[in-house]
C-alpha positions in Angstrom: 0.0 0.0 0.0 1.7 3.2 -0.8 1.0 7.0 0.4 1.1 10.1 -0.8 2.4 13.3 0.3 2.9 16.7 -0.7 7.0 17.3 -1.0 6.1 21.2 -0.7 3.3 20.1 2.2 5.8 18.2 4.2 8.6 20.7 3.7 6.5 23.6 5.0 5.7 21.4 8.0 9.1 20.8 8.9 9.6 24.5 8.7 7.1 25.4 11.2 8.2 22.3 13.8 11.4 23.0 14.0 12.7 26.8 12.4 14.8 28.7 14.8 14.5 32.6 14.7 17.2 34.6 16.7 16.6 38.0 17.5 18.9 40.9 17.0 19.2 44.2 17.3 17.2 46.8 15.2 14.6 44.5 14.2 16.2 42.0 12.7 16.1 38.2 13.0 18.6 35.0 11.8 16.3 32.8 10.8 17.7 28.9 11.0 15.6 26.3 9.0 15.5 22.8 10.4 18.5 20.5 9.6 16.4 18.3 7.5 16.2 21.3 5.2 19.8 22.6 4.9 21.9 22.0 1.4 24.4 19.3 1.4 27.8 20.7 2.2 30.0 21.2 -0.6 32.9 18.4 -0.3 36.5 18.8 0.4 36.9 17.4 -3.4 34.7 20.3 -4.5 36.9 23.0 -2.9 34.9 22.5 0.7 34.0 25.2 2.6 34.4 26.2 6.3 31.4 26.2 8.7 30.7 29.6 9.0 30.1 29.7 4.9 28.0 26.7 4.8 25.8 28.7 7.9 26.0 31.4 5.6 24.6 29.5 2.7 21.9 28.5 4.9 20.8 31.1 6.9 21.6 33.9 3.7 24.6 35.7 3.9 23.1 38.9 5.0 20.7 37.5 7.6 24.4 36.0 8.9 26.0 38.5 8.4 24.1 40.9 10.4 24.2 38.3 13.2 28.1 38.8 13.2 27.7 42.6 13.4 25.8 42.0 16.5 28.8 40.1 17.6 27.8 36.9 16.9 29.9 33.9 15.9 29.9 30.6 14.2 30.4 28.4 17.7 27.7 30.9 19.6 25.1 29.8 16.6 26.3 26.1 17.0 25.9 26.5 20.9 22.4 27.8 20.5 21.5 25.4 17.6 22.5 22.7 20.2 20.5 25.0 23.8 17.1 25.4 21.6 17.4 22.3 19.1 19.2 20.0 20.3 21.8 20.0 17.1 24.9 20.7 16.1 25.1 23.1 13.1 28.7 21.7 12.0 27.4 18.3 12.3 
């Protein structure tokens, strides 16, 4: 017996379980999708890339990059990926 599901449905779901929105300063927000969602990381035989770009890929680089200006960094984001969600954002 075999079931149907919307790809767009379920990826929408997924988004609303399990998004993680940071507030910063001046209105603005880093918004983190859910790990199920995120790009495959480019490999080290693709040129690679560090952590901090692949967060940038994911999150948009200005959304990122605003976080940095509030003096955010890459291991605060993984420490508060891991506090609020439970993951690891280089893992």
């Amino acid at each position: 017996m075999s079931k149907n599901i919307s790809f767009a449905d379920w990826k929408n779901e997924k988004a609303k379980q399990h998004t993680l929105v940071i507030e910063l300063s001046e209105g603005r927000k880093l918004t983190v999708p859910p790990a199920v969602l995120w790009p495959q990381p480019i490999s080290q035989e693709d040129g690679g890339e560090t952590n901090e770009a692949y967060m940038r890929r994911i999150c948009g680089d200005d959304d990122y990059q605003a976080f940095v200006d509030d003096g955010g960094t890459y291991a605060m984001l993984d420490a508060m990926l891991t506090d609020a969600l439970g993951l690891e954002a280089g893992k």
